[in-house]
N, CA, C and O of each residue as an XYZ file, in Angstrom:
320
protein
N      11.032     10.753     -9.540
C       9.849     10.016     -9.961
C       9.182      9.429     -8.716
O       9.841      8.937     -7.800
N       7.745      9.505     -8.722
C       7.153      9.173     -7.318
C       6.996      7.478     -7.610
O       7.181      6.781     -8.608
N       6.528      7.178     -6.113
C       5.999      5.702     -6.041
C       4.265      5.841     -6.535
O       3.493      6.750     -6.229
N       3.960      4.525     -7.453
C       2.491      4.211     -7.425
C       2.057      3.645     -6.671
O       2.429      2.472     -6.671
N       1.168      3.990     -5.715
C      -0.323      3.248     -4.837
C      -1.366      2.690     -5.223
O      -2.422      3.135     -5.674
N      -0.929      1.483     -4.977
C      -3.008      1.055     -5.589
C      -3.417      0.169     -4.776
O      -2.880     -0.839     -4.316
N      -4.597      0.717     -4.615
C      -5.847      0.598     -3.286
C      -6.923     -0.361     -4.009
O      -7.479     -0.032     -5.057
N      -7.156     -1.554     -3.360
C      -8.165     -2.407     -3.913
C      -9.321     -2.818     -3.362
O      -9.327     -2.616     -2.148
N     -10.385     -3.359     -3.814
C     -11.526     -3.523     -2.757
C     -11.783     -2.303     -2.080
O     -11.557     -1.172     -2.511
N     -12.347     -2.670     -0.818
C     -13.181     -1.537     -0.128
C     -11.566     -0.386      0.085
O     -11.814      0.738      0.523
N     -10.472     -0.620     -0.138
C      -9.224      0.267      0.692
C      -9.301      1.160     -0.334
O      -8.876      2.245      0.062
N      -9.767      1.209     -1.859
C     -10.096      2.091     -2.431
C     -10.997      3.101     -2.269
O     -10.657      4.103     -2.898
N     -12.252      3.246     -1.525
C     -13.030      3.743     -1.093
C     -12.777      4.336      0.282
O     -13.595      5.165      0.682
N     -11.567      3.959      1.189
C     -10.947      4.656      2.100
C     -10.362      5.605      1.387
O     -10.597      6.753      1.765
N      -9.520      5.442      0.271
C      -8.286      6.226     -0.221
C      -9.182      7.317     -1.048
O      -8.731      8.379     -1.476
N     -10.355      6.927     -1.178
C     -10.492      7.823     -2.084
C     -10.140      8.151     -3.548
O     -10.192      9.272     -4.053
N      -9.696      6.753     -4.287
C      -9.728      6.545     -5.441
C      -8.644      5.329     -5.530
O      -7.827      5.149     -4.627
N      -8.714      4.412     -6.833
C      -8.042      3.669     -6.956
C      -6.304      3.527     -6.814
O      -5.757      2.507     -6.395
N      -5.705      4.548     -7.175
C      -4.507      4.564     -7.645
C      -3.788      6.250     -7.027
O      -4.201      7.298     -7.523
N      -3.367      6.248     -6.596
C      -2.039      7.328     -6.646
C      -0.925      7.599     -6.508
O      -0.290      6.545     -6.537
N      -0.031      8.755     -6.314
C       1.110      8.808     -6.797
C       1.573      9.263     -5.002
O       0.848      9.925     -4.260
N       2.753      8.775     -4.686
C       3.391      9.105     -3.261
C       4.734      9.764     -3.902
O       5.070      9.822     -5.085
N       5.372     10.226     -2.770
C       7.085     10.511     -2.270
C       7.534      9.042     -2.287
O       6.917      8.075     -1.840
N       8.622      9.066     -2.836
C       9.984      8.189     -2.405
C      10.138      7.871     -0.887
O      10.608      8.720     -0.129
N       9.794      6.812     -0.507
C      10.187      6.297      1.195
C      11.277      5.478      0.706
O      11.475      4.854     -0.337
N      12.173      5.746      2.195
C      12.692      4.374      2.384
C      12.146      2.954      2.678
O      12.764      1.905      2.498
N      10.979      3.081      3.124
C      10.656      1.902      3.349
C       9.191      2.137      3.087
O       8.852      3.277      2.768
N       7.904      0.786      3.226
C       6.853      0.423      2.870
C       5.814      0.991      4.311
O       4.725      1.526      4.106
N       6.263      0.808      5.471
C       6.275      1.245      6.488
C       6.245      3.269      6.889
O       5.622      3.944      7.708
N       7.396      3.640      5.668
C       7.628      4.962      5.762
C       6.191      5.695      4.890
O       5.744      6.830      5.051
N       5.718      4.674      4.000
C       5.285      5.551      2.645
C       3.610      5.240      3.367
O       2.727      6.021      3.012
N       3.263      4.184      4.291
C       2.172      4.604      5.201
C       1.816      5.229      5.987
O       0.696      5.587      6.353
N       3.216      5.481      6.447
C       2.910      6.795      7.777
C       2.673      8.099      7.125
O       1.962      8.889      7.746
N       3.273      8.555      5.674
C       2.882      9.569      5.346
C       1.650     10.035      4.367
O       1.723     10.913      3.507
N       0.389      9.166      4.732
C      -0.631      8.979      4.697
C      -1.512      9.221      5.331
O      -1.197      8.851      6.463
N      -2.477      9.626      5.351
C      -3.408     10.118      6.234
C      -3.939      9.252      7.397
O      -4.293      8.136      7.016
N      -4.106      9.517      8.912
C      -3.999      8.742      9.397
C      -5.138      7.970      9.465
O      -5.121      7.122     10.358
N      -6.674      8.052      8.389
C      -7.694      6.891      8.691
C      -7.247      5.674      7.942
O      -7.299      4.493      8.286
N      -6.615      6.444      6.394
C      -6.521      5.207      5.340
C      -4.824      4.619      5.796
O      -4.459      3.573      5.259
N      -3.707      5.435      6.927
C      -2.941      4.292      7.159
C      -3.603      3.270      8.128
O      -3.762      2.119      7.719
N      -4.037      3.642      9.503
C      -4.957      2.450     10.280
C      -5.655      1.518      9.160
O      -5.398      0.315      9.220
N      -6.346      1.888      8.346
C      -7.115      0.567      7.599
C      -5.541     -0.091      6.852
O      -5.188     -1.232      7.147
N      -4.973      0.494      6.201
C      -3.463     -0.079      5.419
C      -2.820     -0.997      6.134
O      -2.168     -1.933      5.671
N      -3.088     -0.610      7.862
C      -2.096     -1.367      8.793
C      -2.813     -2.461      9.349
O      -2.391     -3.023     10.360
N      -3.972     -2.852      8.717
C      -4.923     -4.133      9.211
C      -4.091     -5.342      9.088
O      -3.318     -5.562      8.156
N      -4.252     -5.918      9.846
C      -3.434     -7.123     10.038
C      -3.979     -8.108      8.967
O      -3.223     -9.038      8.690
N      -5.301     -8.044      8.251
C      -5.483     -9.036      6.911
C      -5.314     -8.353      6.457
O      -6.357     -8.498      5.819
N      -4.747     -7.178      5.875
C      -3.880     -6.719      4.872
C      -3.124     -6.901      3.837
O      -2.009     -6.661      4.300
N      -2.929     -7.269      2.313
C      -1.928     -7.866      2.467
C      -0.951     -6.573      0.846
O      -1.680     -5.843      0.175
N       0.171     -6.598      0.659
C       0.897     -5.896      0.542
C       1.733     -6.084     -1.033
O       1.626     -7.306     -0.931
N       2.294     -5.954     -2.069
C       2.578     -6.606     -3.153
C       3.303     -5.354     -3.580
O       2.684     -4.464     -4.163
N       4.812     -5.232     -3.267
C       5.527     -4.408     -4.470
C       5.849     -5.102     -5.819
O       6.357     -6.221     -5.876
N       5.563     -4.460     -6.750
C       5.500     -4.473     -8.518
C       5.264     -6.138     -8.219
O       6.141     -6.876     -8.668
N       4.579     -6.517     -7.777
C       4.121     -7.883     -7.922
C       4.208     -8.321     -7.148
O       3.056     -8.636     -6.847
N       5.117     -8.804     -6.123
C       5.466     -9.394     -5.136
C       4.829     -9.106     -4.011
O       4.744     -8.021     -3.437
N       4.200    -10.571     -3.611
C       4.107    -10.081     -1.942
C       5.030    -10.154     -0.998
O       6.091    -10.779     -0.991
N       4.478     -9.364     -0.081
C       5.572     -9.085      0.924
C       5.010     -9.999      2.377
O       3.833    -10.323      2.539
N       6.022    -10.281      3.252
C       5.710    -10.601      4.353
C       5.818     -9.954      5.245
O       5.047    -10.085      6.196
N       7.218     -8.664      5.239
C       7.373     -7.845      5.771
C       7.421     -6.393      5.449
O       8.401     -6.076      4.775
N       6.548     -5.371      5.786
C       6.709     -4.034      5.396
C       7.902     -3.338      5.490
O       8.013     -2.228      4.969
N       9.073     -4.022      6.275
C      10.156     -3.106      6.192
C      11.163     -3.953      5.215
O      12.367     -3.722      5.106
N      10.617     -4.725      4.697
C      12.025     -5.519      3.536
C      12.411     -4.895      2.610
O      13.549     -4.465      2.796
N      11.835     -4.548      1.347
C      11.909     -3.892      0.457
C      12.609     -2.813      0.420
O      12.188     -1.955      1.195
N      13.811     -2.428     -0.379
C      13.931     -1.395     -0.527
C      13.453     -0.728     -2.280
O      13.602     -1.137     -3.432
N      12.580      0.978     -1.360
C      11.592      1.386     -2.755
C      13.277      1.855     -4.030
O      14.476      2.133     -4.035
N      12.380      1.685     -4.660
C      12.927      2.938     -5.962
C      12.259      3.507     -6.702
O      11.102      3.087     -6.666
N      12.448      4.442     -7.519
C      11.393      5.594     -7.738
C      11.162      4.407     -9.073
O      11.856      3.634     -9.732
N       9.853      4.798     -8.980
C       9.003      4.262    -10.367
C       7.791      2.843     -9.556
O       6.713      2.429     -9.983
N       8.447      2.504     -8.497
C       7.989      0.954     -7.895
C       6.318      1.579     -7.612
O       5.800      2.695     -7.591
N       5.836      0.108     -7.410
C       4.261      0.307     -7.260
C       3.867     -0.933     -6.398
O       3.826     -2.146     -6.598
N       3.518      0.140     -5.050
C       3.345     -1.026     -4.151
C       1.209     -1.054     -4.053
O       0.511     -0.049     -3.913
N       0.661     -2.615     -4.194
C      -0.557     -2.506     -3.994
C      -0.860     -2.890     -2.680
O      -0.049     -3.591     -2.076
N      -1.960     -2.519     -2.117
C      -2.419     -2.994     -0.751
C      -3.540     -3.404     -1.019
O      -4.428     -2.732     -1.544
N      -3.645     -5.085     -0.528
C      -4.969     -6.431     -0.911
C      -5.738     -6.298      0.150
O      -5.135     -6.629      1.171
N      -7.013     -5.889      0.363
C      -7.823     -6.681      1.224
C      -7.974     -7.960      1.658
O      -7.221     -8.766      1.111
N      -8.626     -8.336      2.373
C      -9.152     -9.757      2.335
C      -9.785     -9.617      2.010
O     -10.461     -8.594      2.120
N     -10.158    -11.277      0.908
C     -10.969    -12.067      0.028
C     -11.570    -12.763      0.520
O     -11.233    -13.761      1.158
N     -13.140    -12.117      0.183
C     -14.411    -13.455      0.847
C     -15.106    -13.739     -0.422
O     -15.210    -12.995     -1.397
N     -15.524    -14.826     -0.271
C     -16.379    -15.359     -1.515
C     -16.856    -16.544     -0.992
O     -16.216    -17.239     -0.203
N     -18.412    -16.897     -1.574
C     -19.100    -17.654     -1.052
C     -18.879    -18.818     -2.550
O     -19.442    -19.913     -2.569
């Protein structure tokens, strides 16, 4: 069973659609590198921010995946 991706704000419009399906990584780190390399550079923005099945993360290599998990990647939030 693959991992779910979901791309929010403008990182959706990098990815090229909201949501998709990856390979099993070992890590959060692994499942960006095997990504294309414009939408991992935007993924790897330092306001970035990262949420497996809910949770945010502080670190991309903490987590360990399991098949079914769904990691989202947050933009930064501006609002006037």
């Amino acid at each position: 069973m693959p991992i779910d991706l979901i791309f929010l704000g403008r990182l959706e419009d990098v990815a090229g659609a909201g949501q998709r399906a990856a390979a099993l990584q070992p890590s959060v780190d692994a499942v960006i590198d095997s990504l294309e390399p414009e939408l991992a550079q935007a993924l790897r923005a330092p306001n970035v921010k990262l949420a497996v099945n809910g949770i945010l993360l502080r670190d991309t290599d903490a987590p360990v995946l399991r098949d079914g998990d769904e990691i989202a990647f947050l933009p930064p939030v501006s609002g006037g």
